[in-house]
C-alpha positions in Angstrom: 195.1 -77.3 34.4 193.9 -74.4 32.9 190.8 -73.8 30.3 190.7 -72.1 27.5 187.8 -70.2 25.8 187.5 -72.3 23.4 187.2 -75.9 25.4 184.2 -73.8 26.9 182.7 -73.0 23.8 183.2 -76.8 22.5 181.7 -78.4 25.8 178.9 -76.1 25.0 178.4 -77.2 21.5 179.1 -81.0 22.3 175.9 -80.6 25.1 173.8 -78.5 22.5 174.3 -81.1 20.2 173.6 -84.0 22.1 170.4 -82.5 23.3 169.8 -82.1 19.8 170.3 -85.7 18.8 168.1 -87.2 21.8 165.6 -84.3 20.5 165.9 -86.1 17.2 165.7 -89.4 18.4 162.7 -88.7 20.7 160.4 -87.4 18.3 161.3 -89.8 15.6 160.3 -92.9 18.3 157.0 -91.2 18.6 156.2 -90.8 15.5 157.3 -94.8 14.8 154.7 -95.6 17.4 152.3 -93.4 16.2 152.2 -95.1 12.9 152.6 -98.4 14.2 149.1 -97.3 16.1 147.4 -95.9 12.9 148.0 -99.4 10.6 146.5 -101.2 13.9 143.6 -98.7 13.4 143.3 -99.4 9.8 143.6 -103.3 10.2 140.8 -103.5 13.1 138.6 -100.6 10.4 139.1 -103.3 8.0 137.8 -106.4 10.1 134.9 -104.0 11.3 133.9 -103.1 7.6 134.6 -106.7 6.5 132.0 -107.9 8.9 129.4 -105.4 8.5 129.5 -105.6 4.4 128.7 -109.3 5.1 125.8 -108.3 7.5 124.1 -106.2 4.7 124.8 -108.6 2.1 122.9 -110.8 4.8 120.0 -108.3 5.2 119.5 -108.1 1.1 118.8 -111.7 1.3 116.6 -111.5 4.0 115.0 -109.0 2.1 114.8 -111.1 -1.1 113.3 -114.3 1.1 110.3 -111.8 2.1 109.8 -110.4 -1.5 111.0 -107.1 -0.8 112.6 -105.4 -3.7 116.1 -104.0 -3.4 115.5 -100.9 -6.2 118.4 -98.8 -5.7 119.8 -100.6 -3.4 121.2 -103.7 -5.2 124.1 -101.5 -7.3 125.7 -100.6 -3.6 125.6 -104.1 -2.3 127.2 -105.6 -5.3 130.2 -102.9 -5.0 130.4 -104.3 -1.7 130.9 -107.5 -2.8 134.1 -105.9 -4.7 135.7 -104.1 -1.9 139.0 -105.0 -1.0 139.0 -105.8 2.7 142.5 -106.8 3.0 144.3 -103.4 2.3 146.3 -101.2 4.1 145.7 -97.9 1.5 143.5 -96.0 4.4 141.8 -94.4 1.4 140.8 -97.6 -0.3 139.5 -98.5 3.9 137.6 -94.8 3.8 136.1 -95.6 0.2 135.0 -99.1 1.6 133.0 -97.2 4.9 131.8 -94.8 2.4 129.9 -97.7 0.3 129.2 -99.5 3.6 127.1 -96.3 4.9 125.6 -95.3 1.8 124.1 -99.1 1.3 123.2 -99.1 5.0 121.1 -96.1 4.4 119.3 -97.5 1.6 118.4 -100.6 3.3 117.4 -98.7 6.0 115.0 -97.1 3.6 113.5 -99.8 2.3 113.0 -101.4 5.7 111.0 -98.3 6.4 108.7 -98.7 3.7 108.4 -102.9 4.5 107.1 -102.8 8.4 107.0 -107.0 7.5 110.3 -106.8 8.0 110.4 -105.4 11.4 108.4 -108.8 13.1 110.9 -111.1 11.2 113.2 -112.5 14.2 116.3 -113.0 11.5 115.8 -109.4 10.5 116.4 -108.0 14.1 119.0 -110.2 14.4 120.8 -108.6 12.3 120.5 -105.3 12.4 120.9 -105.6 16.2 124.0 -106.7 15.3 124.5 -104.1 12.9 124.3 -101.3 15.2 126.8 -103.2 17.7 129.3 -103.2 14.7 128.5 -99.7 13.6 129.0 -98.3 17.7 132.9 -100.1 17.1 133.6 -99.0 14.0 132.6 -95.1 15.3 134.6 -96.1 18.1 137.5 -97.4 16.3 137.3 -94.2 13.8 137.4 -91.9 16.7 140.6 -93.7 18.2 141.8 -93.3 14.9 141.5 -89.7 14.2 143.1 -89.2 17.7 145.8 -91.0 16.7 146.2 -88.7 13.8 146.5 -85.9 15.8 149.1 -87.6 17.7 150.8 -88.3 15.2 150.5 -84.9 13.2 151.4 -83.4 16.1 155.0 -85.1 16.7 155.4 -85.2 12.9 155.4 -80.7 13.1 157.5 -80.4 16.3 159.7 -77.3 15.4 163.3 -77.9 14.3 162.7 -81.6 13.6 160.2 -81.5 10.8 163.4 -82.2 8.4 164.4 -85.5 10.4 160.7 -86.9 10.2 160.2 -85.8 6.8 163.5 -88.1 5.6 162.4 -90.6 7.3 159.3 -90.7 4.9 156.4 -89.4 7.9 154.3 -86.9 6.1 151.2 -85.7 7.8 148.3 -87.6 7.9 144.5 -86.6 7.7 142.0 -87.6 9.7 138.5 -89.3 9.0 135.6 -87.2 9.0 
């Protein structure tokens, strides 16, 4: 049996292309399990925001049972009895941590002005367990952003970027 040039050329181009296929397929798993990772991210954000809106919602009526008056305070805690804690829109979860924080701080504030507040046992309790939440939710925000570059990462691999973009994957940015 002899072989031709071209059968050489063809076997060549077969192998090339099958190596380009599993290329294909490879990245495109990756960046499936990447985003399967980053809505886990965003759902356990969501719990962890959910819980500590409800803490500071607790800690403004704590305040109001000691006579301590919420001033600027009490706008930010009734947009955080708006936020939607059920979405999957990572910016509606980023705007909801945005409000969380900027509340937190303001309580914080007042507490600092109120040292009443620091020998009240329900008062501790709470923002003990405020600062537990707020070590996961840095936590969980730092898992998140590495997912992101996990994902952004497989999402740019060269010669593929038309295969994951088709698939819908566009690149992602990270929380700051």
């Amino acid at each position: 049996m002899v072989v031709e040039p071209y059968q050489i050329i063809l076997l060549i181009f077969v192998f090339l292309a099958f190596a380009y296929v599993s290329l294909l397929l490879y990245v495109a798993s990756n960046v499936r399990e990447f985003s399967r990772r980053l809505k886990k991210k965003v759902r356990g954000l969501n719990v962890i925001t959910s819980e500590q809106a409800e803490l500071l919602l607790s800690l403004s009526r704590v305040y109001g049972n000691m006579g301590v008056g919420l001033g600027e305070a009490a706008p930010l805690l009734e947009e955080l009895e708006e936020c939607d804690f059920e979405s999957k829109n990572v910016e509606v979860v980023f705007s909801n941590v945005r409000k969380i924080k900027s509340a937190s701080g303001r309580l914080a504030f007042i507490a600092q002005s109120n040292p009443a507040l620091k020998e009240d046992q329900n008062y501790l309790s709470l923002v003990e367990t405020l600062a537990d939440l707020d070590r996961n939710h840095r936590q969980c925000v730092a898992l998140y952003n590495a997912d992101i570059a996990g994902f952004n990462y497989w999402i740019n691999v060269p010669t593929t970027r038309w295969f994951v973009w088709i698939l819908g994957f566009r690149k992602r940015e990270a929380f700051n």
